[in-house]
Every structure is written in structure tokens, then in C-alpha cells.
C-alpha positions as CSV (number, residue, x, y, z in Angstrom):
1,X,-24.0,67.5,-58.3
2,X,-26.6,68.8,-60.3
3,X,-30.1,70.5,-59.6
4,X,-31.9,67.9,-61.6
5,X,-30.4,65.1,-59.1
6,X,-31.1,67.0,-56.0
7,X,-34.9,67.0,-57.5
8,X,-37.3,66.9,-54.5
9,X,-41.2,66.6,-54.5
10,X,-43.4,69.5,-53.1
11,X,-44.3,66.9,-49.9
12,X,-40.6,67.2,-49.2
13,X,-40.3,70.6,-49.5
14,X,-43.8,70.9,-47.7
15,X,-42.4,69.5,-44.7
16,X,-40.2,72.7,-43.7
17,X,-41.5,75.0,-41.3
18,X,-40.0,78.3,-42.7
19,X,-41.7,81.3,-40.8
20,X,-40.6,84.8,-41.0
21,X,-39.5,86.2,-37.0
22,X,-38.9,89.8,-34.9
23,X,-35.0,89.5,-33.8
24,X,-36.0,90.6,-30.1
25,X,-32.2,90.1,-28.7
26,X,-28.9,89.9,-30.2
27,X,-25.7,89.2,-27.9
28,X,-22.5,88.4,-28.7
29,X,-21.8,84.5,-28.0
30,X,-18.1,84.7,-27.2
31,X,-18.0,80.9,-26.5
32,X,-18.9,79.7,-30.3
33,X,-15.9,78.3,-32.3
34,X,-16.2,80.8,-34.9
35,X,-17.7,84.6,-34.9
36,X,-21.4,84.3,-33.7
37,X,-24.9,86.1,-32.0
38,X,-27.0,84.2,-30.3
39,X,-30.6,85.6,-31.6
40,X,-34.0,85.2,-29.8
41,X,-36.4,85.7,-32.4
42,X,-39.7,85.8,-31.5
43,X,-42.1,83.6,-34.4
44,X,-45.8,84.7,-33.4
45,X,-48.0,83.1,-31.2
46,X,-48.3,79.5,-32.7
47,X,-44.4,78.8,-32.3
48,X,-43.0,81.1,-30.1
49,X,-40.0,82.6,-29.0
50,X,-36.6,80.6,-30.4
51,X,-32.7,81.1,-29.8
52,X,-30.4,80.6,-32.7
53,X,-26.4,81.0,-33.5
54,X,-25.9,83.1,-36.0
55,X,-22.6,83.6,-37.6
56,X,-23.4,86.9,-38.9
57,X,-20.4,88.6,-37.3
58,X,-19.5,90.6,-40.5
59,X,-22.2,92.4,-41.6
60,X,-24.9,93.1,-38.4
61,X,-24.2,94.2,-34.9
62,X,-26.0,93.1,-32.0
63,X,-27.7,96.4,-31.7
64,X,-28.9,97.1,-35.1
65,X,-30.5,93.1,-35.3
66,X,-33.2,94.0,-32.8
67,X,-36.4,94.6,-34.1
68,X,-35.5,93.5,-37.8
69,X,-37.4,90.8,-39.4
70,X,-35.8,87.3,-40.2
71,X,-36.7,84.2,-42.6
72,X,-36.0,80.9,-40.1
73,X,-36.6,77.4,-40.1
74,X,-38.7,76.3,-37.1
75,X,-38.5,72.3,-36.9
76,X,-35.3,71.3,-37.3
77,X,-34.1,69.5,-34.1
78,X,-32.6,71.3,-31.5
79,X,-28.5,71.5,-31.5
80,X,-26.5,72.2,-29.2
81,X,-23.5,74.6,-29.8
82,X,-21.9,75.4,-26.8
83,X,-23.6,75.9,-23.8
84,X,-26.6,77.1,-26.0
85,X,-29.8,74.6,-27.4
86,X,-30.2,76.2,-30.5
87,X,-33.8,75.9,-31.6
88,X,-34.0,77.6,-35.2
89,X,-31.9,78.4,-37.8
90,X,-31.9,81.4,-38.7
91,X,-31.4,81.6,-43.2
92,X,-29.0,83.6,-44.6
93,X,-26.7,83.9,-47.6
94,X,-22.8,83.4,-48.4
95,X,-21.6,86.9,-50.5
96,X,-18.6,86.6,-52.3
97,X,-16.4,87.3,-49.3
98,X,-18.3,84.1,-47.7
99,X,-20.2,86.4,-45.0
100,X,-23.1,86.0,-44.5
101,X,-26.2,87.8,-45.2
102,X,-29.4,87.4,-43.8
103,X,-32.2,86.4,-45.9
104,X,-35.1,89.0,-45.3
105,X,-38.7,89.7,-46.4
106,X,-38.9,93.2,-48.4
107,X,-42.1,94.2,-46.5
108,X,-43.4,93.9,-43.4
109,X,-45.1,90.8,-42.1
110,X,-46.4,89.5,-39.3
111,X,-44.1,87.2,-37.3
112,X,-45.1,83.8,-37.7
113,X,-46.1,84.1,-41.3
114,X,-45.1,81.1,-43.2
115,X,-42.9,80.6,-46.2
116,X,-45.9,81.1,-49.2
């Protein structure tokens, strides 16, 4: 399929929440059907903390995710995965190995800070 038929309007694209975050845990999340951290960002004072499933395995460990800025979606619906309600999801991109890789601001920003 095309770009030109996936055309939306601006109102459409309007409609998603995309804030940037401050990964404030990371933990492995052993019962997820495929690699995975669950993350608790934290998305500013307005939204609030949020715990995602991140199937970022490859690239980031636990350790090095806290305290790094993220680019998430804020209102989607909650999912459940597991025995975890995942309440954002967390953007990222394939690389040619199909790993992904987080999607990231180049500069510090406050967290909460929506998508411009």
C-alpha cells in the first residue's frame, strides 16, 4: 500500500497523544512471549507515571534505560500482556536486524512535552 492511500488529515493525526518521558525503571519481564522490559516512564505532571512492554532486548539493558528520555504514545487503551496493563507504548524503530531502537529526542526536554 502506498503513502498516498494511507493519506490522513492533521485532525487525525492531532488526535495522538505523543509526549516525550524519563524511563524511571526498567526490569526484565520474563513472562512476555518474546524478549521484553517492562518500563515505568514517568510523562510529567499532567499524565503521569505509565508502564509499557518494550521489546527492546537487543540493544538497551535494564540498567542503562533509567534516566534516558523516551518518545511514547499516551492514549492508546490499556493492553494487557501478561500479568502486566500496559498503559503506553513506548516508539521505537526496526534496524535492519529487525531490533529495535528507541526513538529519542536529541536534546533535553522536559517530560511531558508533546510531539511539536
Amino acid at each position: 500500500m502506498s503513502s498516498a492511500e494511507n493519506t490522513i488529515s492533521w485532525s487525525d493525526f492531532a488526535k495522538v497523544d505523543i509526549r516525550v518521558g524519563r524511563v524511571v525503571a526498567a526490569r526484565r519481564f520474563p513472562e512476555a512471549r518474546k524478549p521484553a522490559y517492562v518500563l515505568d516512564v514517568d510523562f510529567g505532571p499532567d499524565v503521569g507515571h505509565r508502564k509499557s512492554s518494550a521489546q527492546i532486548t537487543d540493544h538497551y539493558r535494564p540498567e542503562d534505560l533509567v534516566g534516558r528520555l523516551v518518545v511514547g504514545v499516551v492514549n492508546f487503551p490499556k493492553k494487557q500482556i501478561g500479568p502486566l496493563m500496559s498503559e503506553c507504548l513506548v516508539t521505537g524503530f526496526h534496524d535492519a536486524d529487525g531490533a529495535v531502537v528507541l526513538c529519542v529526542p536529541d536534546a533535553d526536554v522536559p517530560p511531558g512535552t508533546r510531539l511539536a
